[in-house]
C-alpha positions in Angstrom: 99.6 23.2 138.8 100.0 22.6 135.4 101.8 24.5 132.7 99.4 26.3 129.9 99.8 25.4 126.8 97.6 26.5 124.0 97.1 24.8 120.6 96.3 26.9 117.9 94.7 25.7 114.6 94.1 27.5 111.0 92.5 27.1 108.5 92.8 27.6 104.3 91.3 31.0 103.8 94.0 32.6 106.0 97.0 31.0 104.8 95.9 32.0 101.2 96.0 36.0 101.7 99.1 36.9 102.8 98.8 40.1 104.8 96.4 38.7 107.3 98.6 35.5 107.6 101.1 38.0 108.5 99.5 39.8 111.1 97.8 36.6 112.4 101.4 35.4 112.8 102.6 38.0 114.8 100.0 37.9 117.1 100.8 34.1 117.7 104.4 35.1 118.0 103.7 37.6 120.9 102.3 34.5 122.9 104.3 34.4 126.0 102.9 30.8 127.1 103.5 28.1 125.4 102.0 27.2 122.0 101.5 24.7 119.3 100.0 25.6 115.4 97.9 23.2 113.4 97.5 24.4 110.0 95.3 23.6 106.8 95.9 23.9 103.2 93.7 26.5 101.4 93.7 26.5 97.6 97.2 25.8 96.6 97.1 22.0 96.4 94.0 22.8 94.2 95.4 25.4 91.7 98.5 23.0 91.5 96.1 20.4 90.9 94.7 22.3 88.3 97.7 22.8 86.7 99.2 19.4 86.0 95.4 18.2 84.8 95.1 16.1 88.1 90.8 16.1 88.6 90.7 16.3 92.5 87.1 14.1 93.3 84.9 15.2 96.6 82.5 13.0 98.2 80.3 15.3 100.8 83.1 17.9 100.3 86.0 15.3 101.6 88.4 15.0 99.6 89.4 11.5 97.7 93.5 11.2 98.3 94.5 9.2 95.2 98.2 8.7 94.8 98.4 11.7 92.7 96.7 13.9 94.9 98.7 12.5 97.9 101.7 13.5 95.8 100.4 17.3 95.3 99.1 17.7 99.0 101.9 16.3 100.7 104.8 18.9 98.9 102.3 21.9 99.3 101.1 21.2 103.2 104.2 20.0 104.3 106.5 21.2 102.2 105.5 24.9 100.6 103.4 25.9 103.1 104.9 24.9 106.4 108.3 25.6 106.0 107.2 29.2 104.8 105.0 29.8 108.2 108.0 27.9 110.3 110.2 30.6 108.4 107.9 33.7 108.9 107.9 32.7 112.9 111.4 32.4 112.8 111.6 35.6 111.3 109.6 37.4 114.4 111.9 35.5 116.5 109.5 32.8 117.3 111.4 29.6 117.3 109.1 27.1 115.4 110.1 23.8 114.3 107.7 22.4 111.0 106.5 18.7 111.3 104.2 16.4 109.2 103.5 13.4 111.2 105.8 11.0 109.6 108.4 12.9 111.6 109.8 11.6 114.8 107.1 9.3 114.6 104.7 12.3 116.4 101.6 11.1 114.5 100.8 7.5 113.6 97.3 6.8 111.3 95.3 4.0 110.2 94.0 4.4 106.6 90.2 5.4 106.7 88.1 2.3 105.7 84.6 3.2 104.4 81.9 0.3 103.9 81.0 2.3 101.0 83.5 4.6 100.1 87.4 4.6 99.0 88.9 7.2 100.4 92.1 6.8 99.2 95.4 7.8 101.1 93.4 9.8 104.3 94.4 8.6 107.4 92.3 9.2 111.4 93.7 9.1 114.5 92.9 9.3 118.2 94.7 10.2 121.3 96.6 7.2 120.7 98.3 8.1 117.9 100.8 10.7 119.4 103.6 10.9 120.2 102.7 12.5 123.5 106.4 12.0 125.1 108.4 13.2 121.9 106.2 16.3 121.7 106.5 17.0 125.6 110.0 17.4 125.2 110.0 19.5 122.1 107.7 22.2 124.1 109.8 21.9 126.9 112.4 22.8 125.1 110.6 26.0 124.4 110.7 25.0 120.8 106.9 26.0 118.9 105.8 22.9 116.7 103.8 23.5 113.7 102.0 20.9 112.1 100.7 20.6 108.5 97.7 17.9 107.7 100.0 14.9 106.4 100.6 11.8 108.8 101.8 8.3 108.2 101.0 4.7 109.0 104.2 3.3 109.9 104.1 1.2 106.7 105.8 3.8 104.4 102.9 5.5 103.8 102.0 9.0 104.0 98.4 10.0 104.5 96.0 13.3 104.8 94.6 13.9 107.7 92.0 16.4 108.8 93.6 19.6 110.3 90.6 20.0 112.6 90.9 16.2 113.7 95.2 17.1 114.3 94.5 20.3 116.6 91.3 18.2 118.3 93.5 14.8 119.0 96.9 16.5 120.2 95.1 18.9 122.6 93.5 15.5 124.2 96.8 13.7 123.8 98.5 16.5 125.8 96.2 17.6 128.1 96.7 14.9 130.8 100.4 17.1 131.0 99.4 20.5 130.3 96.6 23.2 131.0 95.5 22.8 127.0 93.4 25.7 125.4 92.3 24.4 121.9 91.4 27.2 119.6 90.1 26.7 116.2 90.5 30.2 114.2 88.6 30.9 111.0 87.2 33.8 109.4 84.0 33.9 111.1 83.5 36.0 114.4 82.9 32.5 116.0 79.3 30.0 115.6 76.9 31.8 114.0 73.0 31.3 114.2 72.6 32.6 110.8 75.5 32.3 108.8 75.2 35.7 107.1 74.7 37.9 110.3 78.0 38.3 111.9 76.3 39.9 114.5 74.0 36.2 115.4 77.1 35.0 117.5 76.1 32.2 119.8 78.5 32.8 123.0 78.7 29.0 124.4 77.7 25.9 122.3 77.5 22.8 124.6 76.7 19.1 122.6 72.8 19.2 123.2 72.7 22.6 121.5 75.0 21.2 119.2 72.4 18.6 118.1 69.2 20.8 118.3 71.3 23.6 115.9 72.3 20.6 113.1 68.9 19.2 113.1 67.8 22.4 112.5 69.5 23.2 109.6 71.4 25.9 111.1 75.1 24.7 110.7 76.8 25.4 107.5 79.0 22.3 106.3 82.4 24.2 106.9 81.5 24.4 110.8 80.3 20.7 111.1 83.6 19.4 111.6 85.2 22.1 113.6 82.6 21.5 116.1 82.7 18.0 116.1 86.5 18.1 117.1 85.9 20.8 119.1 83.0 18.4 121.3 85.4 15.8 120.9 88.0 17.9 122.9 85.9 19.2 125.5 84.9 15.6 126.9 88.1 13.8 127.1 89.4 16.6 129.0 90.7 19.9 127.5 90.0 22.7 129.7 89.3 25.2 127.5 87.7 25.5 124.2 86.7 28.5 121.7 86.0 29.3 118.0 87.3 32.7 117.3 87.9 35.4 114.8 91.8 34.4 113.1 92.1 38.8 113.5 90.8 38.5 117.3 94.1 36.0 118.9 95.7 38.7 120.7 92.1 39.6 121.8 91.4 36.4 122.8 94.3 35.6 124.7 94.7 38.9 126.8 91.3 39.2 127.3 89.0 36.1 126.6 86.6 38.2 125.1 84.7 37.0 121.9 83.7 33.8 120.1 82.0 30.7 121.1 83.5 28.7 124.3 82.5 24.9 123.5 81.7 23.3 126.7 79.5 19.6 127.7 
């Protein structure tokens, strides 16, 4: 039987306010099983950006990772922000261990080529691009990795990834080892038929419902590519996958109660 391991991601708008960050962390930290967490950004790289008159460019709200930008998002992901949620677990005696994917060679990209687009320095992986043995070990050694949304290409280059795409990719990568629950937490109570009725919850979202809700119109852009990592997950092989409420982990965990389970 295999071990359960569950793989946490989160997103921006709860690394930016500080209390809930908080309390969301000492809910992961009273996780008895074992755990991973996959974090985003939020607004820091921007307001930085800002700052030093750097003009960050979206093309259909992705970001373009000029060498500048690269510079500003790889100190604040990796840097700012990861060490200071690797020391706030630490600090509820959660023994966490901060990685970009540069380290330990645990995640290998490929620059993003675009027939039509330059992208700049973001880089996508696949299942292949883990380090699946290296981070093995590090969980068995009851150590809690937390990963910001910088990788490399073996070529001296770093590169930013999507965070979504990270918790999606290591969860397959790991999954032929562990029992791997992928949970993507946001600030939503999980997929939501209409986006300003917390109450239009939609309980189970399998890819054919995927489809007929996007053709519809009914998806807004901040969901699209949760769900399409979270579809990716589910069919190549993670047992278990939900979209839940960042306040509802402990919930979640003891209880399984809440959100949207993402399922073929």
């Amino acid at each position: 039987m295999k071990e359960k391991l569950y793989i946490i991601k989160i997103g921006g708008a709860l690394i930016d306010n500080t209390e809930l960050l908080d309390q969301f962390l000492d809910q992961f930290s009273e996780i008895g099983e074992k755990k991973i967490l996959v974090h985003g950004g939020g607004k820091l790289a921007t307001t930085l950006a800002d700052k030093l008159g750097i003009e960050q460019k979206l093309v259909n709200g992705r970001r373009i990772t000029d060498k500048d930008t690269l510079d500003i998002v790889s100190m604040v992901y990796a840097g700012s922000i990861n060490k200071n949620i690797v020391a706030k677990l630490q600090a509820k005696n959660c023994d966490a261990i901060g990685f970009s994917g540069a380290d330990g060679n645990i995640i290998e990209a490929r620059k993003r080529i675009h027939p039509e687009i330059d992208f700049g320095f973001v880089g996508d992986i696949d299942k292949q691009s883990i380090n699946e043995n290296l981070l093995s070990k590090l969980i068995d050694l009851d150590l809690i990795p937390v990963f910001s949304a910088i990788t490399h290409d073996k070529k001296g280059n770093l590169l930013n990834t999507n965070a979504d795409t990270i918790a999606s990719v290591i969860a397959q990568s790991l999954s032929d080892v562990y029992d791997v629950e992928l949970l993507f937490c946001f600030d939503k109570e999980g997929v939501l038929e209409n986006v300003e009725d917390p109450g239009s919850i939609i309980k189970r979202v399998s890819a054919e419902e995927f489809s007929v809700l996007k053709e519809a119109g009914k998806l807004h852009k901040g969901i699209l590519p949760k769900l399409e990592n979270a579809l990716g997950a589910v069919k190549n092989n993670v047992n278990k996958v939900f979209l839940i409420k960042e306040t509802e982990l402990k919930n979640h965990i003891e209880n399984h109660h809440g959100g949207t389970e993402i399922c073929l």
